[in-house]
MINU-526884 format. One line per field, with one value per residue (C-alpha): residue number from 1; residue in three letters; chain; x negated, y, z. Coordinates in nm, 3 decimals. Example, Ala and Ser with C-alpha at 12.3 -4.5 7.8 and 13.67 -1.06 7.14 Angstrom:
BEGIN
i = c(1	2)
aa = c(ALA	SER)
ch = c(A	A)
u = c(-1.230	-1.367)
v = c(-0.450	-0.106)
w = c(0.780	0.714)
end
This chain:
BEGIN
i = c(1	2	3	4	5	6	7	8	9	10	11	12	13	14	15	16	17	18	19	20	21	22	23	24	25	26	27	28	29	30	31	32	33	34	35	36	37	38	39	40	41	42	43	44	45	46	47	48	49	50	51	52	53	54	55	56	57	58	59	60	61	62	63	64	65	66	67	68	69	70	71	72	73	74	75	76	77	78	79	80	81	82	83	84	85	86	87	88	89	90	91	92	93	94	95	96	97	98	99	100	101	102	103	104	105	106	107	108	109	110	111	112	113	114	115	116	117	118	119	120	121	122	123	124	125	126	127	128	129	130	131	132	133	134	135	136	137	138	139	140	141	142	143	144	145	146	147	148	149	150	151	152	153	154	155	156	157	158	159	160	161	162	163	164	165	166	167	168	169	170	171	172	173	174	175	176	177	178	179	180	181	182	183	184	185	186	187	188	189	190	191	192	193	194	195	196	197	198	199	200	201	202	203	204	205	206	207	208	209	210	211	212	213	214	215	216	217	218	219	220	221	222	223	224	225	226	227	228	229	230	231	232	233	234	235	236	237	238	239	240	241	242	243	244	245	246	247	248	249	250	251	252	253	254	255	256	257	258	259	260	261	262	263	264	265	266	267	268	269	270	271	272	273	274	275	276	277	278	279	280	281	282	283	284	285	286	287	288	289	290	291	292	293	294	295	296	297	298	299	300	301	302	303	304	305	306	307	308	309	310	311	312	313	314	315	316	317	318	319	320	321	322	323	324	325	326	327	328	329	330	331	332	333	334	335	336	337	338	339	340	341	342	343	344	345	346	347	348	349	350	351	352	353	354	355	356	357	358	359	360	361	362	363	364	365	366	367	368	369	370	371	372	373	374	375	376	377	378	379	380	381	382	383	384	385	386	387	388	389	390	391	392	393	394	395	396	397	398	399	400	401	402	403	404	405	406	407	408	409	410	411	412	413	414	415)
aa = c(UNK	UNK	UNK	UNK	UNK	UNK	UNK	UNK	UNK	UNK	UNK	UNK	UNK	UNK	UNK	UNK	UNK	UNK	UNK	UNK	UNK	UNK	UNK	UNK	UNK	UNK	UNK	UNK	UNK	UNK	UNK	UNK	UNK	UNK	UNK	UNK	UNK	UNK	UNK	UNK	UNK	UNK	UNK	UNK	UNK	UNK	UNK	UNK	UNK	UNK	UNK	UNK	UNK	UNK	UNK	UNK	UNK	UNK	UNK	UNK	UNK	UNK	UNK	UNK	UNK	UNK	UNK	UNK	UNK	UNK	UNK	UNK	UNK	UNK	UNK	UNK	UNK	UNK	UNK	UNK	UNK	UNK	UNK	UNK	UNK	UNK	UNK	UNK	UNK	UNK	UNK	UNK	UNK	UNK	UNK	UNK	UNK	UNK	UNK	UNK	UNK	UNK	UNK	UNK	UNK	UNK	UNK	UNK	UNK	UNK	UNK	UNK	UNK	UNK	UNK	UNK	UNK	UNK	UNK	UNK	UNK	UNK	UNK	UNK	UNK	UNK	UNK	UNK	UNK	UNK	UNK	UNK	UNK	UNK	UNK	UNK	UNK	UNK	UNK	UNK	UNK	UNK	UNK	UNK	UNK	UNK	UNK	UNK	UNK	UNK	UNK	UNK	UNK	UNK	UNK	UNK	UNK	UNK	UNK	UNK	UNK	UNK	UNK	UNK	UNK	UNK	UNK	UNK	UNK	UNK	UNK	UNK	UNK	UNK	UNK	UNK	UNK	UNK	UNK	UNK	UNK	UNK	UNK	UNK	UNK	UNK	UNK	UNK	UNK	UNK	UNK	UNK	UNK	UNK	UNK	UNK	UNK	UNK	UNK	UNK	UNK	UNK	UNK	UNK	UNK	UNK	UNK	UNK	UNK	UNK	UNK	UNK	UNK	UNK	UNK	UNK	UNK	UNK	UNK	UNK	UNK	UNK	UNK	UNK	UNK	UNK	UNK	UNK	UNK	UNK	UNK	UNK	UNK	UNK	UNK	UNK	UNK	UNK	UNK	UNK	UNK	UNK	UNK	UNK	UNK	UNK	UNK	UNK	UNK	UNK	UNK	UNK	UNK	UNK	UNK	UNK	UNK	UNK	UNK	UNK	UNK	UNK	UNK	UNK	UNK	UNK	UNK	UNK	UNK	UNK	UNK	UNK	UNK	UNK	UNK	UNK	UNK	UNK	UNK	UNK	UNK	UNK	UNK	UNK	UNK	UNK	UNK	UNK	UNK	UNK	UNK	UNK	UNK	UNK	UNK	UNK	UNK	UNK	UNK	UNK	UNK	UNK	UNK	UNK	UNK	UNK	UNK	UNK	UNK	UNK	UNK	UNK	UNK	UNK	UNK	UNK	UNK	UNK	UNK	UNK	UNK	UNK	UNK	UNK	UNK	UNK	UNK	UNK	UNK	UNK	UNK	UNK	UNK	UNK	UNK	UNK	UNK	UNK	UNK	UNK	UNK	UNK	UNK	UNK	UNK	UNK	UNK	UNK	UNK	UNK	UNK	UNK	UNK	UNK	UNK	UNK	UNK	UNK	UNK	UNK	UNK	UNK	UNK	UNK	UNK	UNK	UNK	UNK	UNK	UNK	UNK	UNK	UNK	UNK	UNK	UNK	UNK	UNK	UNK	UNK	UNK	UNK	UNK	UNK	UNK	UNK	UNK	UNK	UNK	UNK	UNK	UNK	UNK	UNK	UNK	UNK	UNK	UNK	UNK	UNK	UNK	UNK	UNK	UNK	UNK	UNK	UNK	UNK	UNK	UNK	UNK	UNK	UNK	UNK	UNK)
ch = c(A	A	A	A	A	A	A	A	A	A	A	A	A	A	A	A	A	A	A	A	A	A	A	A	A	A	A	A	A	A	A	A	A	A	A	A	A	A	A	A	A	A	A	A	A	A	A	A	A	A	A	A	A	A	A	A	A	A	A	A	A	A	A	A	A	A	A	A	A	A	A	A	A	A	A	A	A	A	A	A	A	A	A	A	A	A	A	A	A	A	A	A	A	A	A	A	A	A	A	A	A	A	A	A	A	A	A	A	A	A	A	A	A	A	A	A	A	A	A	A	A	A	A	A	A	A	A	A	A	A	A	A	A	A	A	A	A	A	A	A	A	A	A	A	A	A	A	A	A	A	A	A	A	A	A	A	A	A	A	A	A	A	A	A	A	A	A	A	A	A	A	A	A	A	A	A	A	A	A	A	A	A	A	A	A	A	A	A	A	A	A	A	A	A	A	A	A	A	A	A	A	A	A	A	A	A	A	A	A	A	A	A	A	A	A	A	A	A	A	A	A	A	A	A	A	A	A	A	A	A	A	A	A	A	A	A	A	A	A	A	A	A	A	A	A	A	A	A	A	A	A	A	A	A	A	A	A	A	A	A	A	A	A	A	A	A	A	A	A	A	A	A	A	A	A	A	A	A	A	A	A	A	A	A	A	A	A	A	A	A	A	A	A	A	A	A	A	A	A	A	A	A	A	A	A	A	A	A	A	A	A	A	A	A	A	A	A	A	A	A	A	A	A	A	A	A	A	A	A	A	A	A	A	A	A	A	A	A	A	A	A	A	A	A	A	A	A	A	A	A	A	A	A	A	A	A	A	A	A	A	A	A	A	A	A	A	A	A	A	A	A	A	A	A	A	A	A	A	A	A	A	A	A	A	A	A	A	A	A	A	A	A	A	A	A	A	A	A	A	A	A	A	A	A	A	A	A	A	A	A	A	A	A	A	A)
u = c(-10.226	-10.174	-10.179	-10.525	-10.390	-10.127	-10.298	-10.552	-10.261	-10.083	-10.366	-10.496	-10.114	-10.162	-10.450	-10.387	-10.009	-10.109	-10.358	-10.362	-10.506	-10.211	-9.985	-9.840	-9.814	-9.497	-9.134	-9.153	-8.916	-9.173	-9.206	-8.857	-8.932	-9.241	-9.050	-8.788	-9.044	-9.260	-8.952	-8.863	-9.221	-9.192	-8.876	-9.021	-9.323	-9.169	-8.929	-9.258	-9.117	-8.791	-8.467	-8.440	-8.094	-7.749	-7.793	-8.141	-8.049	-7.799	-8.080	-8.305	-8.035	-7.959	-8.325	-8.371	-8.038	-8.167	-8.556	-8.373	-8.106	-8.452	-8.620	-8.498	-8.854	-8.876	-8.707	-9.005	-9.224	-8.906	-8.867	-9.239	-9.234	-8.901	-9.032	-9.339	-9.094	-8.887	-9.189	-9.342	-9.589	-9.583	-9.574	-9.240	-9.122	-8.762	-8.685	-8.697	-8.346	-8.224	-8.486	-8.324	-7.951	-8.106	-8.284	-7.994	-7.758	-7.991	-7.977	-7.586	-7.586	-7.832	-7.578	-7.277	-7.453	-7.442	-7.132	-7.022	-7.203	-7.131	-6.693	-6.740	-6.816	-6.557	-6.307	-6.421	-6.383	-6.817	-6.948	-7.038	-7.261	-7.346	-7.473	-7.663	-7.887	-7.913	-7.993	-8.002	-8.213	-8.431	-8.472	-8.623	-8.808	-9.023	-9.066	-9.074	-9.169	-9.367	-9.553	-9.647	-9.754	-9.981	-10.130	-10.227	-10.483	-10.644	-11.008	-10.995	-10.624	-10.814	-11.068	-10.813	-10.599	-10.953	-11.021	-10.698	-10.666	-11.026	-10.976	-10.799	-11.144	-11.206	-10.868	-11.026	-11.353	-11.138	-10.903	-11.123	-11.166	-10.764	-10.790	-11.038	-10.770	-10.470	-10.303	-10.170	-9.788	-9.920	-10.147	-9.873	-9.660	-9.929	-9.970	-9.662	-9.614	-9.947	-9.812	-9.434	-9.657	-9.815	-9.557	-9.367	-9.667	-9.751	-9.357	-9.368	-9.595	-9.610	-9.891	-9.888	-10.054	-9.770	-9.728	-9.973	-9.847	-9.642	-9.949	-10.006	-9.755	-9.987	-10.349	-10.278	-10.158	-10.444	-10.715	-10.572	-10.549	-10.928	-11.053	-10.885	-11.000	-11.361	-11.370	-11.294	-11.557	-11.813	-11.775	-11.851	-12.191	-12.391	-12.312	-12.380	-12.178	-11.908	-11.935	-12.010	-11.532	-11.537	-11.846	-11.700	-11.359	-11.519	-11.695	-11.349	-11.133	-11.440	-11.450	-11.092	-11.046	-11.330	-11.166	-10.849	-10.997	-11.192	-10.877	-10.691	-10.990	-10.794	-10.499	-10.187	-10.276	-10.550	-10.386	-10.117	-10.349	-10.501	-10.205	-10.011	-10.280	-10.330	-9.976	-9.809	-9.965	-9.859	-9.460	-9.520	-9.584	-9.336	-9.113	-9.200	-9.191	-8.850	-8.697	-8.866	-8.695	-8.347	-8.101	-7.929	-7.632	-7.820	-7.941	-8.206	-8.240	-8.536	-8.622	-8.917	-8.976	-9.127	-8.767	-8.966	-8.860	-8.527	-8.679	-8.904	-8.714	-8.392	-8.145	-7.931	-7.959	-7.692	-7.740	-7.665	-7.984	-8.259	-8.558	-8.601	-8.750	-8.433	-8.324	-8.597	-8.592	-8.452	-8.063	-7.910	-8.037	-7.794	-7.489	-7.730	-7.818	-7.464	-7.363	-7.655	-7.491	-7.151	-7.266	-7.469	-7.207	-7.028	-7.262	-7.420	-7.776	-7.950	-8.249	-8.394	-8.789	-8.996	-9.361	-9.560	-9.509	-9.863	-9.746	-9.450	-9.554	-9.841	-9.595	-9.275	-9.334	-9.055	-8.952	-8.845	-8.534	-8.403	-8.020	-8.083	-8.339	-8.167	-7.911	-8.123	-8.221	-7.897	-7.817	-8.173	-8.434	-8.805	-8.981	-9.204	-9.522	-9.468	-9.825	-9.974	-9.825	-10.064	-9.823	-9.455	-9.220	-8.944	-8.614	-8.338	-7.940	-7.844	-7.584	-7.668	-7.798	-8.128	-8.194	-8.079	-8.349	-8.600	-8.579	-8.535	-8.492	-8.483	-8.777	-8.961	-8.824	-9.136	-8.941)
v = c(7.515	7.657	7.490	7.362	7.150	7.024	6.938	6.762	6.551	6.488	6.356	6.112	5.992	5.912	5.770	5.526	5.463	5.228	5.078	4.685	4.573	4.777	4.620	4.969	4.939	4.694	4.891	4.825	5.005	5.105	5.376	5.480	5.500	5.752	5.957	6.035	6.071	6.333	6.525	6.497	6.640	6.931	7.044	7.025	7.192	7.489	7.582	7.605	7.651	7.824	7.620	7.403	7.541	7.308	7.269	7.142	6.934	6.722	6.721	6.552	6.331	6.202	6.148	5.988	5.768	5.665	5.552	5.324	5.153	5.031	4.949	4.987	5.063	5.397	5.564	5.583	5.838	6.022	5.995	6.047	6.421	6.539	6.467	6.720	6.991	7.000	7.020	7.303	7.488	7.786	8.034	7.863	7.780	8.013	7.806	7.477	7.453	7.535	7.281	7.017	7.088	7.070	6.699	6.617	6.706	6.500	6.207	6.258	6.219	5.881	5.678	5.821	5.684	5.369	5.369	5.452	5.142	4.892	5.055	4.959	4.598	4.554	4.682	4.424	4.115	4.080	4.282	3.932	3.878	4.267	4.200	3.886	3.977	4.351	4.274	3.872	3.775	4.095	4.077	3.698	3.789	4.083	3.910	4.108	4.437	4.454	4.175	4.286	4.615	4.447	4.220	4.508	4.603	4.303	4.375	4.223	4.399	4.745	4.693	4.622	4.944	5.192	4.970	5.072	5.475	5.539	5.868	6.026	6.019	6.328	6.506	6.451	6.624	6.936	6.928	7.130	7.411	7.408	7.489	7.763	7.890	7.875	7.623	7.398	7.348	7.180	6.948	6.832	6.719	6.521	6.379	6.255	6.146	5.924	5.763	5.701	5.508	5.358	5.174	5.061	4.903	4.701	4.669	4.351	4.051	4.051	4.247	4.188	4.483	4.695	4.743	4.961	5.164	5.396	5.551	5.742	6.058	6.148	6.032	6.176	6.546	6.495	6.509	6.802	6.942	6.851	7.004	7.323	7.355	7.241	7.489	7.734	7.559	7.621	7.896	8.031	8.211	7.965	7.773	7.433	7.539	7.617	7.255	7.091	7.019	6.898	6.656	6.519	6.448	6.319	6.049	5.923	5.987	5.831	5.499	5.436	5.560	5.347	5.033	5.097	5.137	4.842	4.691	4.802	4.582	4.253	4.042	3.998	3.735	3.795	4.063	3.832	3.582	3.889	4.000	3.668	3.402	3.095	2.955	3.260	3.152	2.812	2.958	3.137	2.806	2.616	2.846	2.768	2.396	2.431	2.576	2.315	2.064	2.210	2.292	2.604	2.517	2.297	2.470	2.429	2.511	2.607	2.480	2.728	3.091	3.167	3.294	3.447	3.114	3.212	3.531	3.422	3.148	3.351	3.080	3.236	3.084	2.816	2.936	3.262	3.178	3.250	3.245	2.917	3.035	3.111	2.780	2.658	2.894	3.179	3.191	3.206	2.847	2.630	2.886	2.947	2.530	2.445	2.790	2.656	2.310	2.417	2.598	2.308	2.077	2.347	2.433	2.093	2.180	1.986	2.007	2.079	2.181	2.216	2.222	1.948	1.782	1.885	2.227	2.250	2.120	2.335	2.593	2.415	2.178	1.902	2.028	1.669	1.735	2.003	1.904	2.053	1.846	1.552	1.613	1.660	1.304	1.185	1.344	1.337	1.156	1.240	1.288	1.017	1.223	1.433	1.349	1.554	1.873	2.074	2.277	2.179	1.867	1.847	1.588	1.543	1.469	1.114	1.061	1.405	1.405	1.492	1.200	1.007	1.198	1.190	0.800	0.513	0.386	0.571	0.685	0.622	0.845	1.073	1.326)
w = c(1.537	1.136	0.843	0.820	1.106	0.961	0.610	0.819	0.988	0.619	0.515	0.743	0.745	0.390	0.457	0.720	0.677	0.376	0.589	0.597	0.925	1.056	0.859	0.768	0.362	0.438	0.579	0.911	1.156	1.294	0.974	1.008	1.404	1.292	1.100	1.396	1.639	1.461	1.377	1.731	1.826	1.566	1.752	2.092	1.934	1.771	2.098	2.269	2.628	2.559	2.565	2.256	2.228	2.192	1.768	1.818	2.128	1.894	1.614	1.896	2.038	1.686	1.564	1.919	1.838	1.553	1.628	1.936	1.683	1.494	1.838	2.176	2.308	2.079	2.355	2.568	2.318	2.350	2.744	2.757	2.533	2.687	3.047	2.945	2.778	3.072	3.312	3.144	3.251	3.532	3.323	3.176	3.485	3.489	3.209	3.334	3.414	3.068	2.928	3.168	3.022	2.652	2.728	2.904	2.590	2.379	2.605	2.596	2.190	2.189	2.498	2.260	1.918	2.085	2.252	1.901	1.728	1.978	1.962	1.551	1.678	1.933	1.715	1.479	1.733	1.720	2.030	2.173	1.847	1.862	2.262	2.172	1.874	1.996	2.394	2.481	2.202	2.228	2.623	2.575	2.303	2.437	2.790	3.170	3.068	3.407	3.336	3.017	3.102	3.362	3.123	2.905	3.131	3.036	2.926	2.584	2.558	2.663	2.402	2.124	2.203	2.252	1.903	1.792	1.930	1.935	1.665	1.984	2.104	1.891	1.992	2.377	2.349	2.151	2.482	2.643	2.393	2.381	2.745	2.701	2.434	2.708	2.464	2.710	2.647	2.299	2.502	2.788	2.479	2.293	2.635	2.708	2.366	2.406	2.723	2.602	2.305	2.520	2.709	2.424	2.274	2.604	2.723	2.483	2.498	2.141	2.032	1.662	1.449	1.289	1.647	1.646	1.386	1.676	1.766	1.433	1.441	1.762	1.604	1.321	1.531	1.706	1.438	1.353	1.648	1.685	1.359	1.451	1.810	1.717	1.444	1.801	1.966	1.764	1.606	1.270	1.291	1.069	0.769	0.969	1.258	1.028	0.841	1.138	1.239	0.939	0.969	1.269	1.132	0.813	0.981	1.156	0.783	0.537	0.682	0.690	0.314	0.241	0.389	0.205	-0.103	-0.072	-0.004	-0.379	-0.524	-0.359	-0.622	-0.471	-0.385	-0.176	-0.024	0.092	0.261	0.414	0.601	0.649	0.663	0.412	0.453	0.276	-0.034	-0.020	0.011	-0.334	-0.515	-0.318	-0.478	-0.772	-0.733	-0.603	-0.908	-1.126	-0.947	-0.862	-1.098	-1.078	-0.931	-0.671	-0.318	-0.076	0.308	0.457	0.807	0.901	0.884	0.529	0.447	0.142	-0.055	-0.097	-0.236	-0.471	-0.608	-0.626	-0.428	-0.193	0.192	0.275	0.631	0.844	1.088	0.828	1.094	1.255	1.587	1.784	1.713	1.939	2.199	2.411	2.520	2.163	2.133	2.153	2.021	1.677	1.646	1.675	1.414	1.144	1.121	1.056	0.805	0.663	0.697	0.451	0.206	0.191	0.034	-0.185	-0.080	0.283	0.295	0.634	0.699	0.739	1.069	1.201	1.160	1.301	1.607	1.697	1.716	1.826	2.086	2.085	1.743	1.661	1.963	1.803	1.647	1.322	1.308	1.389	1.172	0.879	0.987	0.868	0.615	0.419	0.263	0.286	-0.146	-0.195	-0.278	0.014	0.096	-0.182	-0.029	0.196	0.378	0.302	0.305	0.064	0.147	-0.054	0.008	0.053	-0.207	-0.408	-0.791	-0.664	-0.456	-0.791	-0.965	-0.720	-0.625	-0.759	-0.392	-0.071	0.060	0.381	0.681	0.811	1.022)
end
């Protein structure tokens, strides 16, 4: 499609990659996922519908290998483009056989690249760690991929992903002038691209925005696709006719730019309540309660998922299981409880903080079961002015310097 194409793409990648409904100006794998997958396009791209040939069939296998190590689901895009390279179209037909062997070599290098990485923890004595976090844990957590895809086609589902794709509306209307310019290879890639993204985004029942950040290598190919072919469709007789591509991408570009640079006007903090909600600004001044109370020798654990207090306050985690979710549910349960209280039992922290009962149980129901819980019950005191916190409890040691510190007698359990 030329340059112009391509600057068009670069630049609404710019654009929207910082974007912060998306949640795209954080490293998600999802960027590292983009990067492979656009590569992974260019390839298929630039063979047009000759045989990739064996040097780029490792190059795909290994950018392939790589997007599915971040994300299992990032093999779909892949599937979805290498199923419309090897299908062709009938002018390319002779070749089809060749194009088979070449997405078959690639598939060959990503089931080796993880042969490979699960070998490295076998030989180490932890495949059964490697299986659970990488597949048990995983599996549970995105759901029945059937039932997930189903639920996609829920209306208000369907209205958040046209919401979400709806500058592909653009690339649509310019289909039809790519067909009137016989470029149709081009178009059964972006098509199978759009449906592998498709699937991954709906195989999980999680539909949280950086999500949605899969779908820009092909909007962003698309509106440059678009301003090319519209420049085709209408010509360049008059002055208007010649502005008028780049009125029509303008008005998808402008109001994106304009949203992200309303955003730059926000504080940190702002910005932080923005993309996390209200209780990610309470964890920043936890923080910074914590370290006015703890000495720095002392240690705290954190019973919740705002790991971002060990961060900010600089305390290293007494714990392996940093996220408190799998504690509570899915088949790594019980085996992760019983893995977090040996290593409580050996670090002994100071200091355990949790959110506010309230909290906890709109999200955990029968939190109060758990045995980490329970043992925290034991072993710990609630703070006396625990009430004045709006989002976090703090409970010290029984028998630790900062119980001595904090009470002059125990305080009142509240767990």
């Amino acid at each position: 499609m030329g340059r112009v194409s391509g600057l068009w793409a670069a630049s609404f990648w710019s654009i929207v990659s910082l974007n912060l409904p998306l949640q795209a100006n954080q490293p998600n794998t999802e960027v590292f996922i983009n990067a492979c997958m656009i590569w992974i396009f260019v390839i298929f791209l630039g063979a047009g519908e000759q045989p990739v040939g064996y040097l780029k069939a490792l190059w795909l296998g290994a950018l392939a290998a790589l997007a599915t190590l971040f994300k299992h689901h990032a093999f779909l895009p892949f599937a979805g483009i290498s199923v419309m390279y090897v299908i062709g179209t009938a002018d390319g037909k002779r070749y089809r056989g060749r194009r088979f062997f070449g997405v078959l070599t690639a598939f060959g290098v990503i089931l080796i690249s993880w042969l490979v990485v699960g070998g490295y923890f076998w030989l180490n004595g932890r495949f059964g760690d490697f299986y659970d976090a990488v597949f048990r844990h995983n599996m549970s957590h995105a759901g029945d991929p059937i039932k997930n895809l189903i639920d996609s086609l829920e209306p208000e589902r369907m209205a958040f992903m046209f919401a979400a794709i709806l500058p592909s509306g653009l690339a649509i209307m310019a289909y039809f002038a790519g067909m009137l310019r016989r470029q149709v290879y081009p178009f059964m890639l972006m098509i199978g691209l759009v449906i592998g993204t498709d699937l991954a985004v709906a195989s999980t029942k999680w539909w949280f925005p950086h999500y949605f950040q899969l779908w820009l290598p092909g909007l962003c190919v698309m509106l440059g696709w678009s301003y090319v072919l519209l420049v085709d469709m209408f010509g360049g007789r008059t002055r208007l006719r010649r502005l008028l591509p780049a009125i029509g991408i303008g008005c998808i570009v402008l109001p994106v730019l304009a949203n992200q640079l309303l955003m730059y006007r926000l504080s940190p903090e702002q910005w932080l309540i923005r993309k996390y909600g209200v209780p990610a600004h309470y964890y920043v001044k936890q923080a910074e309660e914590i370290n006015r109370i703890l000495k720095p020798q002392e240690s705290f654990y954190h019973f919740g998922d705002e790991v971002g207090l060990y961060y900010v306050s600089k305390r290293r985690p007494p714990v392996g299981v940093f996220w408190y979710y799998p504690l509570f549910m899915g088949p790594l349960m019980e085996s992760l409880s019983k893995q977090a209280i040996g290593d409580l039992e050996r670090s002994k922290p100071d200091m355990v903080v949790t959110v506010r009962g309230d909290n906890l149980w709109r999200y955990t129901p029968r939190w109060n079961e758990n045995p980490i819980i329970i043992w925290c019950e034991k072993n710990y005191v609630p703070f006396p002015d625990n009430g004045r916190r709006e989002y976090y409890m703090l409970f010290a040691r029984r028998g630790s310097e900062l119980e001595k510190r904090v009470f002059s007698i125990g305080g009142q359990r509240v767990w």
